[in-house]
matplotlib code that plots the C-alpha trace (Angstrom):
import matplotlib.pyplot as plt

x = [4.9, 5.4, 2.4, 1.8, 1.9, 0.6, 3.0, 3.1, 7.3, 10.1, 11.0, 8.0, 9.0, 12.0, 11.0, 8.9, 12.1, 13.8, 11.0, 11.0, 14.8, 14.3, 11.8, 12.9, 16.7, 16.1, 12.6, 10.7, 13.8, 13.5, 10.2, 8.8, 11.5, 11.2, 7.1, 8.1, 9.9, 8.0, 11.0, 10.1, 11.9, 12.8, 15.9, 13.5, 11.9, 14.9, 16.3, 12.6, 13.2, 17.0, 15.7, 13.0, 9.8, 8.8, 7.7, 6.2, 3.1, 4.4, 5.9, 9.9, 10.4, 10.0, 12.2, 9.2, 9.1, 5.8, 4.7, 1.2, -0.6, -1.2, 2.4, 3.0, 0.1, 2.2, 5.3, 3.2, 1.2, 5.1, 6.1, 3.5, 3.8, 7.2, 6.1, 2.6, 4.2, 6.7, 4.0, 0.9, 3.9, 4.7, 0.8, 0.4, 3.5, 1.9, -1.4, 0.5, 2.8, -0.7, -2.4, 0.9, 1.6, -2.0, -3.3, 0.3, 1.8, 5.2, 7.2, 6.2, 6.3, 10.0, 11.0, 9.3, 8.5, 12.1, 12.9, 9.7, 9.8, 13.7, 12.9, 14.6, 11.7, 8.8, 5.1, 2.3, -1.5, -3.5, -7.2, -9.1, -10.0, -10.5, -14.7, -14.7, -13.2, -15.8, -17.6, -14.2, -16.2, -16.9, -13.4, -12.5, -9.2, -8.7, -6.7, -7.0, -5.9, -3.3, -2.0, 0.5, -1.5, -0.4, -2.3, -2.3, -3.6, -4.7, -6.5, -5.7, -5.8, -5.5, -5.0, -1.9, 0.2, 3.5, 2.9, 6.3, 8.4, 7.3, 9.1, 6.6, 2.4, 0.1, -2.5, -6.6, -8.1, -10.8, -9.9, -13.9, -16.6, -17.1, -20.1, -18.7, -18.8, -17.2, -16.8, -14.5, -11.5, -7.9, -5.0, -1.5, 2.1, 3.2, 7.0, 7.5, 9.8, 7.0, 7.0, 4.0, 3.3, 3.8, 2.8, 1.1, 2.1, 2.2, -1.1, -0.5, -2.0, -3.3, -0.5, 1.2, 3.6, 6.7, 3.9, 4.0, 0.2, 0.0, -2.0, -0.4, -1.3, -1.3, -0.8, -0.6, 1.2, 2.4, 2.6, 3.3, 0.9, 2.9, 2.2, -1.8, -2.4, -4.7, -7.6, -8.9, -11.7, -11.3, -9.7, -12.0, -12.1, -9.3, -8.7, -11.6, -9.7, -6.7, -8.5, -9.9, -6.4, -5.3, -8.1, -6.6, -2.7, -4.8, -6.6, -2.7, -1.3, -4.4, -4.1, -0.1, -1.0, -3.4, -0.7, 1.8, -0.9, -1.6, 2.2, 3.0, -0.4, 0.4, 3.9, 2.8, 0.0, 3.1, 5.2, 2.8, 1.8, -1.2, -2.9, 0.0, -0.6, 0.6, -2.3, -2.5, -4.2, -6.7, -9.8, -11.4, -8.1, -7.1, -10.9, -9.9, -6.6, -8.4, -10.8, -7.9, -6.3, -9.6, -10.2, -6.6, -6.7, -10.2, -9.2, -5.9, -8.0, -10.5, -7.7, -5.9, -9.3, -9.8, -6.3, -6.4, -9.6, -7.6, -4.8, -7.0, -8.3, -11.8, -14.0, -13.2, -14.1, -17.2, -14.3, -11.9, -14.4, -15.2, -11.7, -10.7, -13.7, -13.1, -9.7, -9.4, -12.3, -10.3, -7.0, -9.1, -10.9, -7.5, -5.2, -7.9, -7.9, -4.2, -3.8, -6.5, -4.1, -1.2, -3.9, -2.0, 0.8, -1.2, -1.9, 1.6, 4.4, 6.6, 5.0, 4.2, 0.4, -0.8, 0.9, -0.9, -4.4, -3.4, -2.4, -5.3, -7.7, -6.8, -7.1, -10.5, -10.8, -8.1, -8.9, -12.2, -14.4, -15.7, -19.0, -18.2, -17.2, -20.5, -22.4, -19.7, -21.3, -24.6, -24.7, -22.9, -25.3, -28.0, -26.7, -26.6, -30.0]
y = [13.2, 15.8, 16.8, 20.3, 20.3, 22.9, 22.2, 24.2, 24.3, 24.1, 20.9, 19.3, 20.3, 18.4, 15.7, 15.1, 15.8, 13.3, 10.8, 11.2, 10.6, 7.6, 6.5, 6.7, 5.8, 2.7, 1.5, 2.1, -0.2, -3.0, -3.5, -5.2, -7.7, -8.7, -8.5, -11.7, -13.3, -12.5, -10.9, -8.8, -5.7, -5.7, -3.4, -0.7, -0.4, 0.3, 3.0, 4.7, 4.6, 5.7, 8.5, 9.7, 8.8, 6.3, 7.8, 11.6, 12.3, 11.2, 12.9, 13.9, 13.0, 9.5, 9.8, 11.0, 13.6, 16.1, 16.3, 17.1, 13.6, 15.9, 15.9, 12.3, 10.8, 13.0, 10.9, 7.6, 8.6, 9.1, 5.9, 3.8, 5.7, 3.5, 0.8, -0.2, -2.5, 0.0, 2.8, 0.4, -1.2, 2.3, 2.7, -0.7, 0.0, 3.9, 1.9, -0.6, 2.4, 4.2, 2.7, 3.2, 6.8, 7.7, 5.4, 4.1, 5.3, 6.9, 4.3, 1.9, 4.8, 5.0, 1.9, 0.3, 4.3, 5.0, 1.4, 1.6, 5.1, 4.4, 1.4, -0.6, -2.8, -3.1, -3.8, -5.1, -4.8, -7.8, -7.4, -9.6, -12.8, -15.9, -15.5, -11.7, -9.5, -6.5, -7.8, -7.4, -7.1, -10.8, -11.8, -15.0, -14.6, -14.6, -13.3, -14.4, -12.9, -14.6, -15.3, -12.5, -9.8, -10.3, -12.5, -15.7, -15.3, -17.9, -17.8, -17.2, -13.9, -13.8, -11.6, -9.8, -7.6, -8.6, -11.6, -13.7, -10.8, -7.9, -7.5, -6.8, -7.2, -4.6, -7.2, -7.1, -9.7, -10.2, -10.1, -9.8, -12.0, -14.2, -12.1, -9.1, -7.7, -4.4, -3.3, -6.5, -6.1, -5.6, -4.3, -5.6, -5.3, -8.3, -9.1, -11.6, -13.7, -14.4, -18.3, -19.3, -17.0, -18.3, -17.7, -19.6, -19.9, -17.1, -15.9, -17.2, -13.7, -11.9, -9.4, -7.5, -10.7, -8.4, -7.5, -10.8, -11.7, -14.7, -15.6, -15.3, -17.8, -17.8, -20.8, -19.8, -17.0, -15.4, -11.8, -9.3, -6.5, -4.0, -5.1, -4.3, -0.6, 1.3, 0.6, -2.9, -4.0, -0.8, -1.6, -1.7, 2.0, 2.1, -0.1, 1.8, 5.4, 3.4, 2.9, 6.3, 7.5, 4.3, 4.6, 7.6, 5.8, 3.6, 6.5, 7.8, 4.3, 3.7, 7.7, 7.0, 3.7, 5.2, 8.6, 5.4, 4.2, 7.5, 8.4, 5.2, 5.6, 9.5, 8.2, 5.3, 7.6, 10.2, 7.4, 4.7, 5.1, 3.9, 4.9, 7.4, 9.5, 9.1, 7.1, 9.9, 12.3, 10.6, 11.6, 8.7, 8.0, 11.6, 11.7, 8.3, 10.0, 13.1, 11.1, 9.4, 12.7, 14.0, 11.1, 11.0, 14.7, 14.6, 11.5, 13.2, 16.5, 14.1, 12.4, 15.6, 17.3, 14.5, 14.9, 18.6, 17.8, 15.4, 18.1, 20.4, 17.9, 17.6, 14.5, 13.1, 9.8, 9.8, 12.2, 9.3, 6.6, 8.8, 8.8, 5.6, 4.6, 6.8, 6.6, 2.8, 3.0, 5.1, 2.8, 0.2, 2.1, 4.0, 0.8, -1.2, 1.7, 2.3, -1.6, -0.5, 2.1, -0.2, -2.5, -6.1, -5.3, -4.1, -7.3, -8.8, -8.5, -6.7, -3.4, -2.1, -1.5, -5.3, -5.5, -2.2, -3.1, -6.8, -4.3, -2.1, -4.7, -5.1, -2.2, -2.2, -4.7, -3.7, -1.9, -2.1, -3.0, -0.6, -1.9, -1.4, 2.5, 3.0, 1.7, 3.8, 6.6, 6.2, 5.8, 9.5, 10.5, 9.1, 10.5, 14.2, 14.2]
z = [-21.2, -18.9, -16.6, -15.3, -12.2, -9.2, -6.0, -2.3, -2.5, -4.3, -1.7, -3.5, -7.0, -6.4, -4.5, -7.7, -10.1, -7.8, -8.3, -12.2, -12.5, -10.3, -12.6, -15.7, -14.9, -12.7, -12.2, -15.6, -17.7, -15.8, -15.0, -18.4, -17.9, -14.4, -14.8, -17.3, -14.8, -11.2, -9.9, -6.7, -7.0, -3.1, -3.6, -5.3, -1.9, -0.2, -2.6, -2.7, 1.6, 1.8, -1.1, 1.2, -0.7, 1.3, 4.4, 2.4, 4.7, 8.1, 10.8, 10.4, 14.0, 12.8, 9.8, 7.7, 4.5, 6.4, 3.3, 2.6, 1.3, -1.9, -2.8, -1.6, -3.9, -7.0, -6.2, -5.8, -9.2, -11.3, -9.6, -10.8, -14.4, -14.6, -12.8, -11.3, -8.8, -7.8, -6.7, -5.6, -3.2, -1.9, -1.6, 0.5, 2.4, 3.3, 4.7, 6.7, 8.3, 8.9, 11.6, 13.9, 12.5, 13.8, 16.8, 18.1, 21.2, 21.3, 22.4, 19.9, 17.0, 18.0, 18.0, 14.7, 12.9, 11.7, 10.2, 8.6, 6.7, 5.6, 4.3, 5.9, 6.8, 4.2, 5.5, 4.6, 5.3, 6.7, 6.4, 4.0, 4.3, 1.9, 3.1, 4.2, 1.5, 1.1, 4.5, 6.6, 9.9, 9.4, 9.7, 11.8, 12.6, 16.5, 18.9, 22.1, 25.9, 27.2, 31.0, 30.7, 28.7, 25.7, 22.5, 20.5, 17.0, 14.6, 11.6, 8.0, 5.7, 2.1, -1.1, 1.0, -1.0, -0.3, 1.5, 2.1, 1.8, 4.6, 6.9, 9.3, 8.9, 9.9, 11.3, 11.7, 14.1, 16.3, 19.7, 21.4, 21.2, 18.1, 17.1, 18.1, 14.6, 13.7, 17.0, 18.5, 15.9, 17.0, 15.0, 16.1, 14.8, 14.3, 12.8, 9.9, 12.1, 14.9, 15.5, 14.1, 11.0, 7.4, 4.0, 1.5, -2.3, -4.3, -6.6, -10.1, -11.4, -14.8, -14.3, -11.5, -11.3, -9.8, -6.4, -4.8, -3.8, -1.0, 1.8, 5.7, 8.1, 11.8, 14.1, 18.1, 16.9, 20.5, 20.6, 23.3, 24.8, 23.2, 19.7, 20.5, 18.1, 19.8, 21.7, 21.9, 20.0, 18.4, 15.2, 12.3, 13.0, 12.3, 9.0, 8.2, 8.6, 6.4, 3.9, 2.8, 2.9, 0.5, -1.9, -2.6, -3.2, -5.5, -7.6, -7.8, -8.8, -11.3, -12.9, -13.1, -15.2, -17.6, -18.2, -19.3, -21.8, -23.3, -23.7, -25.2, -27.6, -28.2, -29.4, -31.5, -33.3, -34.3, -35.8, -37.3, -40.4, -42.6, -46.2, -46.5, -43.4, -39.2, -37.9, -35.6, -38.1, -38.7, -36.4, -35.5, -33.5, -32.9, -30.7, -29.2, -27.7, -26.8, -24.8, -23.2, -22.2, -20.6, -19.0, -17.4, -16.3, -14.9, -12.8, -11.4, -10.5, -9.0, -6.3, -6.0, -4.2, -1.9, -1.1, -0.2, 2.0, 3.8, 4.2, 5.4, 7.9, 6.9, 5.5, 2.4, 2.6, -0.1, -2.2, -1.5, -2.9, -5.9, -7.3, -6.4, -8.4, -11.6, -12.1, -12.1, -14.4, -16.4, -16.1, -17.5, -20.3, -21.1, -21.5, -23.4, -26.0, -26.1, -27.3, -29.8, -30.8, -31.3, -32.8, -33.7, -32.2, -28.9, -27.7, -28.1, -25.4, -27.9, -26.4, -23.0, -23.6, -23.0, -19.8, -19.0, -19.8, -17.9, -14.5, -14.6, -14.0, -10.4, -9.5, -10.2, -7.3, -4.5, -1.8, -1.9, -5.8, -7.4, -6.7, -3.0, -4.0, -5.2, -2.2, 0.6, -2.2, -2.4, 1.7, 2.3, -0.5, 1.8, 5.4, 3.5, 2.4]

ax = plt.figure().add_subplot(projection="3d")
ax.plot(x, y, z, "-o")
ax.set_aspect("equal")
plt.show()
């Protein structure tokens, strides 16, 4: 279904034309049967990068689209519409690129930016840990000083999109005291080929099969001084700052999941019919899909503000929370009802909307649970009184 849409320039309007055709010529037939058979769509990545949609709201010095992050989290939003682990990679790969966008120095954004935004290399973000998920300031990875300036890292992270096939991880660790806290956390570039780094086994997973899940682990991984991003012991400001910006690629990623439920329900009620009528006369269901369609719309007006608050440069981090927080609510709420739509057949894997409500569940939990969306909430609530 076709969604108005309110774009600054025709370059937008057909960066989002491009997307759709994309979409619904290579990524949306393929992805329920690669989803059956965990098939990382690797080469998706690279068509989104030689395409231009992978680097949308970063600087085209750097091979980027300068696109307001309002027009990027459209494309991300009609990406994951085909294909949730199409956009919530482009989402993960956005974060990673983010901390060296903002904080790198110019010599490192030209020599890893361009790779990185034409997707050639794909990244991924390494910040949670198998005992510090929510509480990432209690993180025990380390990175120590060595002789020559640069650091060796050990430790483990875990839950990392894309683990075992990045190309390069975008890399949180504590490089001040062991009870430093928030304010003795690194962030460091570190290549997938560094002797020392490895991944664990893959997540055996409700759904999202096709967006590999795996632990990275670091044994006297050696890196450089150059690979430090930003100040030291400054980076949990940083993942911080990252995060805000991809709560938002999530609320994009969860809103494009729930538009693919409603379509695929709105369809199914104007074809199935019961007791001699479309099932989608009927009121009881026609007030189900209305629901649906409010709850969708509200949700994408919801990211969109936060987006043109971070456009205009001002705080949206409690905005950012707040639709991260309702549209994977509605993701959730939306693809449970569109099964009930479908009814029996809903829940088998003859039609899209199982695998739908299977998706939306994580993003409930990703970057941040919604139970940690209502306390970063509550707290601006609290600093504004």
């Amino acid at each position: 279904m076709a969604v108005e849409r309110t774009l600054h320039t025709p370059e937008a309007e057909q960066l989002l034309e491009l997307t759709r055709e994309i979409v619904d010529k290579e990524i949306a037939p393929r992805a329920a049967e690669d989803e059956e058979n965990s098939v990382f769509p690797r080469d998706v990545f690279t068509t989104l990068g030689r395409a231009g949609l992978l680097g949308l709201p970063y600087p085209g010095e750097y091979g980027g689209g300068d696109q307001p992050y309002e027009v990027y989290l459209q494309v991300v939003e009609e990406l994951a519409r085909g294909w949730l682990a199409v956009g919530l990679g482009v989402s993960v790969h956005s974060l990673s690129c983010y901390p060296l966008a903002t904080f790198g120095g110019d010599e490192q954004k030209g020599r890893h930016l361009p790779d990185m935004l034409g997707g050639e290399l794909l990244g991924a973000y390494c910040l949670s840990e198998t005992s510090s998920g929510s509480d990432a300031a209690a993180m025990t990875t380390r990175a120590e000083r060595t002789d020559d300036g640069g650091y060796r890292v050990n430790g483990a992270k875990a839950w990392i999109t894309h683990g075992g096939h990045a190309d390069y991880y975008t890399l949180f660790a504590r490089t001040g005291a062991p009870d430093s806290g928030a304010r003795g956390i690194g962030c460091l570039h570190v290549p997938a080929g560094t002797p020392g780094l490895s991944t664990a086994a893959p997540e055996r997973k409700m759904g999202m099969r096709s967006s590999t899940t795996a632990g990275v682990i670091l044994e006297d991984v050696e890196l450089g001084s150059e690979a430090l991003i930003g100040e030291p012991d400054r980076g949990f400001g940083i993942a911080l700052a990252a995060l805000d910006s991809g709560r938002l690629g999530i609320a994009a990623c969860a809103v494009g999941l729930a538009q693919a439920a409603l379509d695929a329900a709105v369809a199914y009620s104007r074809e199935r019919r019961q007791f001699g009528s479309l099932i989608g006369d009927f009121q009881g269901l026609g007030f189900m899909l209305a629901d649906m369609d409010t709850q969708v719309a509200a949700s994408r007006e919801l990211y969109l503000s936060a987006a043109r608050l971070r456009d205009a440069g001002r705080p949206f981090g409690k905005q950012a929370a707040m639709a991260k927080l309702m549209a994977t609510d509605t993701a959730m709420k939306v693809t449970t009802d569109a099964v009930q739509v479908f009814g029996g057949y809903g829940y088998t894997r003859d039609f899209p909307v199982e695998r739908y409500m299977r998706e939306a569940k994580v993003l409930q939990i990703v970057e941040g649970t919604n139970q940690v969306q209502r306390m970063v909430i509550s707290r601006h609530l609290a600093k504004e009184a």
